[in-house]
C-alpha positions, 0 to 999 in steps of 0.5 A: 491492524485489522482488515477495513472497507476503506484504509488511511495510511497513518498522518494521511488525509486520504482514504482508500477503497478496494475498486468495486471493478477489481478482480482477482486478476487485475491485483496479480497484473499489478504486482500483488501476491497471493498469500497462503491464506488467500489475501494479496499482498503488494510490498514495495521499498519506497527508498531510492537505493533498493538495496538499503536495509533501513528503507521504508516500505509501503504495504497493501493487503486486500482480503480474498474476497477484494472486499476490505484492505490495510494500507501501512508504511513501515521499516525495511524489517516490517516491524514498526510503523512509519508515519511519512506524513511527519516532517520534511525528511520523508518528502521523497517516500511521500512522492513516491508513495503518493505515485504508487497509488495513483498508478494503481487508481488508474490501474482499477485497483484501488478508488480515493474515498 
């Protein structure tokens, strides 16, 4: 998956932007990491029971230069895709994720397209 100025998490309708306003601090006080080639990643399980190894997990990268992002749901392992937005049995990732992203709107992280 390739760095974009906007990304969509897959069976999504909404699209999201790195906010114009961000900084390189605003990531860090929002649960981002550095990466060793200087993008941030944020990683969190979107399971109710943290410690299941079968979880999904939501994961955001933004470029460096707070310019472009990829936005993806996937297995606990990281290693395939998790489409949430297909059927009924992702409802309670689909609030939580759809939670996360509104916290980190209103953080100035992130901005709705």
């Amino acid at each position: 998956m390739a760095f974009e100025k906007k990304a969509t998490l897959q069976g999504s309708t909404e699209s999201f932007k790195v906010n114009p306003n961000a900084k390189k601090y605003t990531l860090r006080d929002n649960g981002f990491e550095e990466t060793t080639k200087g993008n941030f990643q944020f990683t969190r399980t979107m399971d109710a029971d943290p410690t299941n190894k079968q979880s999904v997990k939501l994961k955001i990268v933004v470029t460096d230069d707070l310019a472009q992002l990829k936005i993806s749901t996937t297995t606990g392992n990281g290693l395939r895709t998790v489409n949430i937005y297909n059927g009924a049995a992702y409802a309670a990732i689909r609030e939580k994720v759809d939670f996360t992203f509104h916290d980190l709107i209103e953080c100035g992280v992130l901005e709705k397209v």
